[in-house]
C-alpha positions as a Markdown table, in Angstrom:
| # | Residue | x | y | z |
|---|---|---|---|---|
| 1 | Unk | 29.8 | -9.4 | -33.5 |
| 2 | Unk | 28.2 | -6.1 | -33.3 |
| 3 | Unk | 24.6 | -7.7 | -34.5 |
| 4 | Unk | 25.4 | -10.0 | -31.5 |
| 5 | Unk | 26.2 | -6.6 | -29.1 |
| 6 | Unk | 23.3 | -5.1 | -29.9 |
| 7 | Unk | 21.1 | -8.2 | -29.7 |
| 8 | Unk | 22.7 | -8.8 | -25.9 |
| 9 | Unk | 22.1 | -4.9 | -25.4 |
| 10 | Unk | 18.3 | -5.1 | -26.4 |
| 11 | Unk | 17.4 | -7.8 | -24.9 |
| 12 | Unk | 19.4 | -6.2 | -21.2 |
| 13 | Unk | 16.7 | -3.3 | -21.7 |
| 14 | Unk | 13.7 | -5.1 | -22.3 |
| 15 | Unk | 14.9 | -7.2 | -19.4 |
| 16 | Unk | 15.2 | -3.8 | -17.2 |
| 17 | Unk | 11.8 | -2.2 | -18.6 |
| 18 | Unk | 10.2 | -6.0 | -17.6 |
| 19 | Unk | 11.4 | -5.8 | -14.4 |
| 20 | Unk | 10.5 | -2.0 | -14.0 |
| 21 | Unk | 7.0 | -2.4 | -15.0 |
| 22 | Unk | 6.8 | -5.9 | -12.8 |
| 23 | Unk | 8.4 | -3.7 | -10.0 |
| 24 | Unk | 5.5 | -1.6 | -10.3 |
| 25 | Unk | 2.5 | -3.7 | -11.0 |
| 26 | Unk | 4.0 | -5.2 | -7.5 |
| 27 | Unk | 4.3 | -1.6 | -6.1 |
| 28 | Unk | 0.4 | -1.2 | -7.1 |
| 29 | Unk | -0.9 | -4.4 | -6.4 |
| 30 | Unk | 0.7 | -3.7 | -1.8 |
| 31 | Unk | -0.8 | 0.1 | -2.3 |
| 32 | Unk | -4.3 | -1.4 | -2.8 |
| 33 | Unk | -3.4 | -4.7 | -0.2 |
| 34 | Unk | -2.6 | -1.5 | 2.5 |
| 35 | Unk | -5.4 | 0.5 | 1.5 |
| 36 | Unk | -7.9 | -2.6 | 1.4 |
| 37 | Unk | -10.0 | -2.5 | 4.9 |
| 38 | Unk | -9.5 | -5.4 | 7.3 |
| 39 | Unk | -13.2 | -6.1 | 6.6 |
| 40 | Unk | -15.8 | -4.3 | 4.7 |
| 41 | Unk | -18.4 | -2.7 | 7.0 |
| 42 | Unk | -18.6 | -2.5 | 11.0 |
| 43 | Unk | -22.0 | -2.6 | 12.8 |
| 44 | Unk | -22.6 | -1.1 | 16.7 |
| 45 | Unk | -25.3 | -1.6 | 18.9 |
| 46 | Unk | -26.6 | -0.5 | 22.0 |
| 47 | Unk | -26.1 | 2.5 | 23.7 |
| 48 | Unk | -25.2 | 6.0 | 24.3 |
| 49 | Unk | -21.4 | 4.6 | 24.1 |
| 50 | Unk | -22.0 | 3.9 | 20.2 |
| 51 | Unk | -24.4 | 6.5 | 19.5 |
| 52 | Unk | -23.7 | 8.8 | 16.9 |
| 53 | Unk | -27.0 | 10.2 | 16.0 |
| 54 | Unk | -29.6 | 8.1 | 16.4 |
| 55 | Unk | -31.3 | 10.0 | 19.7 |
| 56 | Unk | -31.5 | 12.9 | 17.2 |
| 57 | Unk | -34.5 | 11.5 | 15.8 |
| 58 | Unk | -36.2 | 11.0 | 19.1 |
| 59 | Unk | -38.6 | 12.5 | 21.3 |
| 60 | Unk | -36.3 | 11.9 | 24.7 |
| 61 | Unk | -34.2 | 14.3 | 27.1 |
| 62 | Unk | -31.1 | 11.7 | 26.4 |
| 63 | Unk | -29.8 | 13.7 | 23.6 |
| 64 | Unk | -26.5 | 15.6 | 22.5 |
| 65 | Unk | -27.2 | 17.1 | 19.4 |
| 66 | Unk | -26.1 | 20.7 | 20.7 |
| 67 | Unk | -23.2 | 21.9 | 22.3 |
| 68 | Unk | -20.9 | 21.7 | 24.1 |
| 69 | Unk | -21.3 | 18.3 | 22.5 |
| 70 | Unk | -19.2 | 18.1 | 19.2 |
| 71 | Unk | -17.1 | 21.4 | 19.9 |
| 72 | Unk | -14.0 | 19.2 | 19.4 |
| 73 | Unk | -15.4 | 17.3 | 16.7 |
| 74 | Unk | -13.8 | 17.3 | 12.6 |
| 75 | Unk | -16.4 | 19.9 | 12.0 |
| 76 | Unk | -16.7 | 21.8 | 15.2 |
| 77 | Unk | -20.7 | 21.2 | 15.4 |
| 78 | Unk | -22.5 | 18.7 | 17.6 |
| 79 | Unk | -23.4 | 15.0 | 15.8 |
| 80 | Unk | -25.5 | 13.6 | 18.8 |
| 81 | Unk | -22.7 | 11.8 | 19.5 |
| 82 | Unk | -22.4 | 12.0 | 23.5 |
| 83 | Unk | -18.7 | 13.4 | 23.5 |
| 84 | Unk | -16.5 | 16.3 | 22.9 |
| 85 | Unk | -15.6 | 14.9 | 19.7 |
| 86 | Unk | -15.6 | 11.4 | 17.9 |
| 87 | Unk | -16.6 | 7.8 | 19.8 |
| 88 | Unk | -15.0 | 4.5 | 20.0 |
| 89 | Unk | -17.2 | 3.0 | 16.5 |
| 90 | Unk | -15.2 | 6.4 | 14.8 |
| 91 | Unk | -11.7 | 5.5 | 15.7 |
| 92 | Unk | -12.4 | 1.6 | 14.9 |
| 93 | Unk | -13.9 | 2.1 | 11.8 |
| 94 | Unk | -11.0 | 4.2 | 10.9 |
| 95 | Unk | -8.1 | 1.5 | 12.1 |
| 96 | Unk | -10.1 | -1.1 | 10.4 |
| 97 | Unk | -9.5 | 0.9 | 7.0 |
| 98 | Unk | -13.0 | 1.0 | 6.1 |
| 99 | Unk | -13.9 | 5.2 | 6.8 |
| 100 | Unk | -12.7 | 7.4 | 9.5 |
| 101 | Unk | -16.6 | 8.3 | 10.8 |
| 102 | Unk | -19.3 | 5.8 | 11.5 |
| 103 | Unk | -22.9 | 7.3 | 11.3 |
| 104 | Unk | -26.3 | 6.6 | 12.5 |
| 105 | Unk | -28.6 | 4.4 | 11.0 |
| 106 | Unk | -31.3 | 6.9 | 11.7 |
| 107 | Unk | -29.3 | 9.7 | 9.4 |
| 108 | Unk | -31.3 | 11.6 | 7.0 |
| 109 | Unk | -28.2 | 12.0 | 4.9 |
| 110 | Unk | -26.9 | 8.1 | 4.2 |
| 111 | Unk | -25.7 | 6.8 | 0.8 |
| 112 | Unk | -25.5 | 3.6 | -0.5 |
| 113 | Unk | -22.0 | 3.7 | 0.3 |
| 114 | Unk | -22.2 | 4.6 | 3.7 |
| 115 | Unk | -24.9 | 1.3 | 4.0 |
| 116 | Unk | -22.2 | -1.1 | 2.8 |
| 117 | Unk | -19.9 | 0.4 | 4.9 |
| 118 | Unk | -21.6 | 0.0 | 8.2 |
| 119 | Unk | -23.5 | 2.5 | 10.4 |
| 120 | Unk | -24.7 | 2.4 | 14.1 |
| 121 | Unk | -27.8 | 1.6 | 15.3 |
| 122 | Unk | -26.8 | 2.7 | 18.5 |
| 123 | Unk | -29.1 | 5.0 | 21.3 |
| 124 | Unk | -28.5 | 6.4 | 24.1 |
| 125 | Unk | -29.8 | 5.1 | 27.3 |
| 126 | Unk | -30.9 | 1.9 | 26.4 |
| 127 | Unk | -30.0 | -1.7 | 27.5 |
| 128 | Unk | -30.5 | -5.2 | 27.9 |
| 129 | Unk | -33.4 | -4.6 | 30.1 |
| 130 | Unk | -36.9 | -3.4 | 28.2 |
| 131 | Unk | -37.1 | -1.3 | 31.3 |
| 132 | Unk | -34.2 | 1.0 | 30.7 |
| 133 | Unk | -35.1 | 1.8 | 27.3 |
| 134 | Unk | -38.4 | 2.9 | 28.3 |
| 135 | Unk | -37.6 | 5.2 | 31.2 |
| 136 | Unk | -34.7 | 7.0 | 29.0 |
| 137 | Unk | -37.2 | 6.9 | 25.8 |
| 138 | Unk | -34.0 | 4.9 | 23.9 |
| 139 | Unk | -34.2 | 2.7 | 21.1 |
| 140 | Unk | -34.7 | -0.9 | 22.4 |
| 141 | Unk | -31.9 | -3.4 | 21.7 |
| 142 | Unk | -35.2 | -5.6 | 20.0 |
| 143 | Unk | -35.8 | -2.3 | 18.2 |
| 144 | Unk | -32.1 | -2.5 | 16.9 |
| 145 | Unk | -32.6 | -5.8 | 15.7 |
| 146 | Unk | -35.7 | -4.8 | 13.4 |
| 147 | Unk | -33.7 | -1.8 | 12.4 |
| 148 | Unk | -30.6 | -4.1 | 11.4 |
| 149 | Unk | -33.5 | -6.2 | 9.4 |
| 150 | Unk | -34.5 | -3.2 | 7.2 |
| 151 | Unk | -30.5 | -2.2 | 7.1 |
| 152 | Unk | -30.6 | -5.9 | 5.2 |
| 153 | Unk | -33.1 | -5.3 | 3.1 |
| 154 | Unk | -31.5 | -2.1 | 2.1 |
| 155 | Unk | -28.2 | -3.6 | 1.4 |
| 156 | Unk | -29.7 | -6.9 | -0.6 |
| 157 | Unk | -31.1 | -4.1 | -2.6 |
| 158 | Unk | -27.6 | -2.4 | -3.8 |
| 159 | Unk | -25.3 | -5.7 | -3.8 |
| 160 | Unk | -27.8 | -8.2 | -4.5 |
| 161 | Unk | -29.0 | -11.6 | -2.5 |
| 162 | Unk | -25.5 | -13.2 | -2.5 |
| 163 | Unk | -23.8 | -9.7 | -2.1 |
| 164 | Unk | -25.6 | -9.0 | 0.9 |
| 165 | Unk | -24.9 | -12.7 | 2.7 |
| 166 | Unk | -21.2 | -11.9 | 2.0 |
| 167 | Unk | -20.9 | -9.0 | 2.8 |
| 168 | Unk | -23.0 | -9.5 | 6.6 |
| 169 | Unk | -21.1 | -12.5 | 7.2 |
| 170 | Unk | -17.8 | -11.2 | 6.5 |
| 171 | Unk | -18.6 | -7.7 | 8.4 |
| 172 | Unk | -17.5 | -6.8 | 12.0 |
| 173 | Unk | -20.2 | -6.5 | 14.7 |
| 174 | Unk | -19.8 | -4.7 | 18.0 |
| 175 | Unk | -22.1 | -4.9 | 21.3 |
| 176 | Unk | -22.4 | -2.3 | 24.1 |
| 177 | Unk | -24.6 | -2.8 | 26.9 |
| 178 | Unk | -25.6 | -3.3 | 30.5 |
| 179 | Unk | -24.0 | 0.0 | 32.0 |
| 180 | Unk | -27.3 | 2.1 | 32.4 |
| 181 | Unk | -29.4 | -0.9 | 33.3 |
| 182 | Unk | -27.3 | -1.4 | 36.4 |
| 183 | Unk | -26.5 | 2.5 | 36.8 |
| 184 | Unk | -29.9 | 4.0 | 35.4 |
| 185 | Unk | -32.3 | 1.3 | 36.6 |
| 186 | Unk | -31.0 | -1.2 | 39.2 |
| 187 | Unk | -29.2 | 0.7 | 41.3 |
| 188 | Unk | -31.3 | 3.8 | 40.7 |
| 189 | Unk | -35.0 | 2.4 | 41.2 |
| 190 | Unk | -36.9 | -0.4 | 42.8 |
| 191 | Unk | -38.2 | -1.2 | 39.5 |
| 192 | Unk | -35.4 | -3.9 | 39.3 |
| 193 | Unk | -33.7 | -4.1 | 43.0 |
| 194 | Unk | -37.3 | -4.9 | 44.4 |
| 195 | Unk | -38.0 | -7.9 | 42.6 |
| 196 | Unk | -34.3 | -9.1 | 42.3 |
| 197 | Unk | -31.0 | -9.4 | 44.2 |
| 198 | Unk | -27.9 | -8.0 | 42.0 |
| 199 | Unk | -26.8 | -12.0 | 41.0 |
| 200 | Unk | -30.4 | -12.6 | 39.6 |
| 201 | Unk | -30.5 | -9.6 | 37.6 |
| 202 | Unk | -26.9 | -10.0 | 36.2 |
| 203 | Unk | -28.6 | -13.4 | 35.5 |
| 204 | Unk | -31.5 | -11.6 | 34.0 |
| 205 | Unk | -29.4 | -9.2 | 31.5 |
| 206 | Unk | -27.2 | -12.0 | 30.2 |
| 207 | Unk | -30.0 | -14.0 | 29.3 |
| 208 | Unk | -31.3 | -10.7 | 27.3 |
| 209 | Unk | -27.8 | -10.0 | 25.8 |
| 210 | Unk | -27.6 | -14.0 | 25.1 |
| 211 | Unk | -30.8 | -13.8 | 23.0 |
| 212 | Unk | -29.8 | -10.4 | 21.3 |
| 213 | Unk | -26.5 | -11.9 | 20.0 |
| 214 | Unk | -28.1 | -15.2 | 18.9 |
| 215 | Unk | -30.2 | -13.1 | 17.0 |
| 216 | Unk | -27.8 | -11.4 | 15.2 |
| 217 | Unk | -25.8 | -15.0 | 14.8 |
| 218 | Unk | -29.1 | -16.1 | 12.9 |
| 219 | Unk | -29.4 | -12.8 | 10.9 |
| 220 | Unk | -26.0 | -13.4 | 9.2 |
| 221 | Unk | -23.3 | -12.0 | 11.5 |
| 222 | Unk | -20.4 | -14.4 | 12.0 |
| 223 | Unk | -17.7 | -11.8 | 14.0 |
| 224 | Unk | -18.9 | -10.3 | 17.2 |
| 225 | Unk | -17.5 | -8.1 | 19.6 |
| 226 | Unk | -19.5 | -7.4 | 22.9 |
| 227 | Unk | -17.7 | -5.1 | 25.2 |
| 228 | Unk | -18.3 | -6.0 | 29.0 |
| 229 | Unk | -19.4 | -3.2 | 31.4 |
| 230 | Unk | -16.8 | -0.5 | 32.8 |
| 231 | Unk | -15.9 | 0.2 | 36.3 |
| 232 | Unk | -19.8 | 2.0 | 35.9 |
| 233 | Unk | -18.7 | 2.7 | 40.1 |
| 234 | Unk | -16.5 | 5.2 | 39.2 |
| 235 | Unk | -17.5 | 7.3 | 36.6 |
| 236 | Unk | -18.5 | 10.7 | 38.2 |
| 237 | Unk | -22.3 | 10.7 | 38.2 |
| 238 | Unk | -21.9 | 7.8 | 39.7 |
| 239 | Unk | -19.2 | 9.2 | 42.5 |
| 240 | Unk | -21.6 | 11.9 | 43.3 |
| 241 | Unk | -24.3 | 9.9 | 43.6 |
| 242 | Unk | -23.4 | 6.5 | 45.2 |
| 243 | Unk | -19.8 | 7.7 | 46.6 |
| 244 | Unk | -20.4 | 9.1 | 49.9 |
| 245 | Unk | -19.2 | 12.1 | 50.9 |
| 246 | Unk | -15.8 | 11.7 | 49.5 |
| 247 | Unk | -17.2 | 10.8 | 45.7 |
| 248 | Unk | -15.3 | 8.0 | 46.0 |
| 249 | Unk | -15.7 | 5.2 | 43.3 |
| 250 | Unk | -19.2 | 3.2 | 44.4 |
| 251 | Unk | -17.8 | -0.1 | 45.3 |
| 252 | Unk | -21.3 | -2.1 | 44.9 |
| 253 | Unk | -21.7 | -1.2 | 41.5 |
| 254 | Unk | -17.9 | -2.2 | 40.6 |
| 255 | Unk | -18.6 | -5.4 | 42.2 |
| 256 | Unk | -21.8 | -6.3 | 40.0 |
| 257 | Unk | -20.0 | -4.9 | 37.0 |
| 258 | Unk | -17.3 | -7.3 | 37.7 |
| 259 | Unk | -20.0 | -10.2 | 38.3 |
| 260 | Unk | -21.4 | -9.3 | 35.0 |
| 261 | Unk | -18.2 | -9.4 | 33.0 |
| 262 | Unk | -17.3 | -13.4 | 34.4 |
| 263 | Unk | -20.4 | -14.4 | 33.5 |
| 264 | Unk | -20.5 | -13.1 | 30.4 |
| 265 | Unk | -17.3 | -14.6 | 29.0 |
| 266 | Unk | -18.4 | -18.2 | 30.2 |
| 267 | Unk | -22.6 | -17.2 | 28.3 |
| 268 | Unk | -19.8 | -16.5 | 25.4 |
| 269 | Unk | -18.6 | -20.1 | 25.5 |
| 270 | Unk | -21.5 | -21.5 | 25.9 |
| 271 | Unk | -22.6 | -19.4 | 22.6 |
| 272 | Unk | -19.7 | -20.2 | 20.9 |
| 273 | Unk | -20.3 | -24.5 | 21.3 |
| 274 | Unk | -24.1 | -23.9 | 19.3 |
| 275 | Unk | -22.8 | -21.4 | 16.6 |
| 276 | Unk | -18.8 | -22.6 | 16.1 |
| 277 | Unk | -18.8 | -21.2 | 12.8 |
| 278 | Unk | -18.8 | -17.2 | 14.7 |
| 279 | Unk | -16.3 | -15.6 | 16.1 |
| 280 | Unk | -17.5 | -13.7 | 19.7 |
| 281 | Unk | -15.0 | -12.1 | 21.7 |
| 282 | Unk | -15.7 | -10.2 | 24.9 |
| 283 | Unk | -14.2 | -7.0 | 24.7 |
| 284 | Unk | -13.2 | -6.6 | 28.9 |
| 285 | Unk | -12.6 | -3.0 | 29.6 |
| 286 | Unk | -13.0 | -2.7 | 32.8 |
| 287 | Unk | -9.1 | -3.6 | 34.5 |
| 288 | Unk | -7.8 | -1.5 | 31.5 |
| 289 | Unk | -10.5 | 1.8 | 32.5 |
| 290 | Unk | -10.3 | 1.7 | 36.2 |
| 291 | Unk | -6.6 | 1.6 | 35.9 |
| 292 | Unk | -6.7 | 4.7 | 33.7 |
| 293 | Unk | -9.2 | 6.6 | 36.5 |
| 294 | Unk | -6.8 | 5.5 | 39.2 |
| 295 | Unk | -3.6 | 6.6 | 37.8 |
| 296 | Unk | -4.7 | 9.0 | 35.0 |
| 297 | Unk | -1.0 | 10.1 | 34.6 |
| 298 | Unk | 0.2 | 7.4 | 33.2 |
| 299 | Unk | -1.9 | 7.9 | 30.1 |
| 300 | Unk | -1.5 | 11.0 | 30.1 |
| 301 | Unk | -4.1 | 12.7 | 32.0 |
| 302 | Unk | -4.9 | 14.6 | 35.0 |
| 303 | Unk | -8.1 | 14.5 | 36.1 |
| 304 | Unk | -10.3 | 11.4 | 36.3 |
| 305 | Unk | -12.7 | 12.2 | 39.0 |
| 306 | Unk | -15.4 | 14.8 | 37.5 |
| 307 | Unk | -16.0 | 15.8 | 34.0 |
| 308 | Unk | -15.4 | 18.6 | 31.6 |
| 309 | Unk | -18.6 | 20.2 | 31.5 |
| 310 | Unk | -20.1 | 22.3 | 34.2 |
| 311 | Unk | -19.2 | 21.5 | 37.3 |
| 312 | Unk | -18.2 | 17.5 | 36.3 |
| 313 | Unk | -20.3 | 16.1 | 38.9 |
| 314 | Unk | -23.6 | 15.1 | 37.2 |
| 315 | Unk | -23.9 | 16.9 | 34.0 |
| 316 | Unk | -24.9 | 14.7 | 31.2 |
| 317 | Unk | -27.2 | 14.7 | 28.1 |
| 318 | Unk | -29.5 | 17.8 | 28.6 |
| 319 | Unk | -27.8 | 18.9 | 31.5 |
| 320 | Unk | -24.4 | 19.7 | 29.3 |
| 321 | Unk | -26.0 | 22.5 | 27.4 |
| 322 | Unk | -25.4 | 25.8 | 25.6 |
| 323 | Unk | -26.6 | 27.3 | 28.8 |
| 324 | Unk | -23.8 | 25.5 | 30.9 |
| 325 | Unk | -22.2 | 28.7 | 32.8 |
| 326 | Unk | -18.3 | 26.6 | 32.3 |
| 327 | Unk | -16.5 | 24.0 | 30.0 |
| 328 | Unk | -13.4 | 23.3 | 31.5 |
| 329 | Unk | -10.9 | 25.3 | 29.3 |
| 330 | Unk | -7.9 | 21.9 | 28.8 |
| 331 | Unk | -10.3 | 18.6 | 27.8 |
| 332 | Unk | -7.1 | 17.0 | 27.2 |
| 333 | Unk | -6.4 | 17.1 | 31.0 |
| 334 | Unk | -10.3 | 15.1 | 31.8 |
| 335 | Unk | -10.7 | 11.6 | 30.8 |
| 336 | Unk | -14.4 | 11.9 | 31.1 |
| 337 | Unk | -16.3 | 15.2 | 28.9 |
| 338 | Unk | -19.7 | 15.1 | 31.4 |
| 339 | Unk | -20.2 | 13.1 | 33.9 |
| 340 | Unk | -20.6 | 9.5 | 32.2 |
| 341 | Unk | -19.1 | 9.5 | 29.2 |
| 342 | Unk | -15.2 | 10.0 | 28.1 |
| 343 | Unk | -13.5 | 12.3 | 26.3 |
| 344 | Unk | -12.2 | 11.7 | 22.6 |
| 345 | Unk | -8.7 | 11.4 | 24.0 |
| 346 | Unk | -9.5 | 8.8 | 26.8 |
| 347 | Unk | -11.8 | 7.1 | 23.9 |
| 348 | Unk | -8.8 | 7.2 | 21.8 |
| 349 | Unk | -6.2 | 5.6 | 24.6 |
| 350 | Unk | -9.2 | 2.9 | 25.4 |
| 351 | Unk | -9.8 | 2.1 | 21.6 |
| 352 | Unk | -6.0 | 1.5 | 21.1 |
| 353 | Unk | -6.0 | -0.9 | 24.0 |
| 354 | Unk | -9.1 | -3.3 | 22.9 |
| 355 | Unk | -8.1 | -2.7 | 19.1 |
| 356 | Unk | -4.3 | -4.2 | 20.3 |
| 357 | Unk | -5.8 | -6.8 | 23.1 |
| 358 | Unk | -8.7 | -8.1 | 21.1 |
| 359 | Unk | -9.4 | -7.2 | 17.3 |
| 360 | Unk | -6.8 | -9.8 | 15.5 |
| 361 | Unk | -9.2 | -12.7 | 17.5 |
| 362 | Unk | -12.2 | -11.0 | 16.3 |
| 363 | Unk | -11.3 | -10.2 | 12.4 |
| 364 | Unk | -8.7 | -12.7 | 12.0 |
C-alpha cells in the first residue's frame, strides 16, 4: 500500500513538473510568436515624405539635416528627415515589429542587419515626373530603382541567392509620390501646364508610377503599398501660394489630387490582373487628411493652417533653419512642422489610420 502511495505521489509530481515545463515551453514559444515582426524588412520610395537621410548625401537646397529639423527626434539632432521628429516609414516599421527607426539607404553607418531589415531609398523632392527630380536636384524614382538593385546585391551577399528571393518577396514595399510633381512642377511652371491639361498629365504620372511598380513587381517585391496624393491644396505653402487672399485650401489642386487618386486605384487593378501573385493596395489618404486640417480638434489639434516654423506660411527645407528668428513654442498644437510636411504627432494619428484601414490587406 504505501509502495502504491508513493508510486501514485511520484508519478502526480512528474505529471505537475510535465505540465510546468510544457506550460512554459508554450509561454516561450507566444513570447517569440509576439515578438516575431509581421514581415521581415519594409522598403520606401519616393519622396521627401519617406526621406530619412538620403538628401544628406546630395548637392541640393531640399535638405533637413539641421535644425529645427530633428529637435523632437529620439536623439534631439536633425536625421534629414523633413520633420520635427520621426516619419511615417519610422512608426510603421515599428508596428510591423521589425525596428522602431527606418534609415536611409544612402547612410554611411548601415549594418548588415539594418539591410535585411529594410531601409529607405527615399528623397526629397522627387516624383513620378523626370522633371521634378531635376529642378529639386532629388534622387529619381529610376535612380531608386538602381539603388534597390545594388540593395539586392548586398542582401544576396549576407543571406545567400535563395535567402535574398525570400526574403524580397516576403518584404513590405511602400510608394509615395506625385505631390511635388503637381505642387512643385505643374502647378508651379509651364514646364508641364504648357504642354498638358491637368487630366493628361495625371495620365502622364500614372503611366510613370505604373512602370515604377511593375518594376519592382519584376525585381522580386510581391506586397506593395502606394499611398495616393494628399489634399496637396491645403497644406500651407500651398494656401499661401495658390489660396487667395484668405489662404484658403487651393481648390484646383484638390481637385487633380482627387483625379489622381481614382485613377490610380483602377491602374492598380489593372496591375493587379498581369501580376495576381502581388499584393498592391492604394493607401488613400486624402478624405482621412483633409478631414484632419478641417476639423483639427477632433484629433486633437489646434492649428492646421500654417506650420510650426517661422512664420508657417512657406518655410520648408532650407528656409526652416537655425537662423529661423521663431519655432512655435507647442508642436503638439500644429499638425504641419513647416509649411509642407506634418508633424510627428499628425504623422502618428495618419499612420494609425492607414496601418488600421489598409495593412492587414497588404501583409496578410
Amino acid at each position: 500500500m504505501k509502495l502504491l502511495t508513493a508510486t501514485f505521489a511520484f508519478s502526480l509530481l512528474l505529471c505537475t513538473m510535465q505540465h510546468g515545463i510544457a506550460r512554459t515551453i508554450s509561454h516561450e514559444q507566444n513570447a517569440k510568436h509576439l515578438n516575431k515582426p509581421v514581415v521581415p524588412a519594409l522598403l520606401a520610395f519616393g519622396d521627401s515624405i519617406f526621406d530619412s537621410g538620403n538628401n544628406n548625401q546630395l548637392q541640393t537646397m531640399l535638405r533637413s539635416d539641421f535644425l529645427p529639423y530633428g529637435e523632437d527626434f529620439i536623439t534631439h539632432r536633425p536625421t534629414g528627415r523633413f520633420c520635427n521628429g520621426r516619419i511615417p516609414t519610422d512608426f510603421i516599421a515599428s508596428k510591423l515589429g521589425i525596428k522602431e527607426l527606418l534609415p536611409a539607404y544612402l547612410s554611411t553607418s548601415l549594418s548588415n542587419e539594418d539591410l535585411i531589415t529594410g531601409v529607405s531609398f527615399a528623397s526629397g523632392g522627387t516624383g513620378f515626373d523626370p522633371i521634378t527630380s531635376q529642378l529639386a536636384a532629388a534622387i529619381p524614382m529610376t535612380e531608386q530603382l538602381e539603388m534597390f538593385k545594388k540593395y539586392r546585391e548586398k542582401v544576396k551577399s549576407i543571406l545567400g541567392e535563395r535567402g535574398a528571393k525570400e526574403l524580397l518577396a516576403q518584404s513590405a514595399y511602400l510608394i509615395v509620390g506625385g505631390s511635388n510633381d503637381l505642387a512643385s512642377l505643374y502647378f508651379s511652371s509651364p514646364l508641364r501646364s504648357s504642354r498638358y491639361d491637368s487630366s493628361s498629365y495625371v495620365d502622364f504620372l500614372l503611366h510613370s508610377a505604373s512602370s515604377f511598380i511593375q518594376e519592382l513587381i519584376q525585381l522580386g517585391a510581391r506586397k506593395i503599398g502606394i499611398v495616393g496624393i494628399p489634399p496637396i491644396g491645403c497644406v500651407p505653402s500651398q494656401r499661401t501660394l495658390q489660396g487667395g487672399f484668405a489662404r484658403g485650401c487651393a481648390s484646383i489642386q484638390n481637385e487633380v489630387a482627387q483625379i489622381y487618386n481614382s485613377r490610380l486605384t483602377k491602374e492598380l487593378e489593372e496591375i493587379k490582373k498581369r501580376h495576381q501573385n502581388t499584393t498592391l493596395v492604394h493607401l488613400d489618404i486624402y478624405a482621412f487628411l483633409f478631414d484632419m486640417i478641417e476639423h483639427p480638434t477632433k484629433y486633437g489639434f489646434e492649428v492646421s493652417y500654417i506650420g510650426c516654423c517661422g512664420t508657417g506660411l512657406l518655410e520648408a527645407a532650407f528656409l526652416c533653419n537655425p537662423m529661423t528668428l521663431t519655432v512655435c513654442t507647442n508642436v503638439s498644437r500644429y499638425i504641419f512642422w513647416d509649411s509642407f510636411h506634418p508633424t510627428e504627432k499628425a504623422y502618428s494619428v495618419l499612420v494609425n489610420y492607414i496601418y488600421k484601414n489598409y495593412f492587414h490587406h497588404l501583409v496578410s
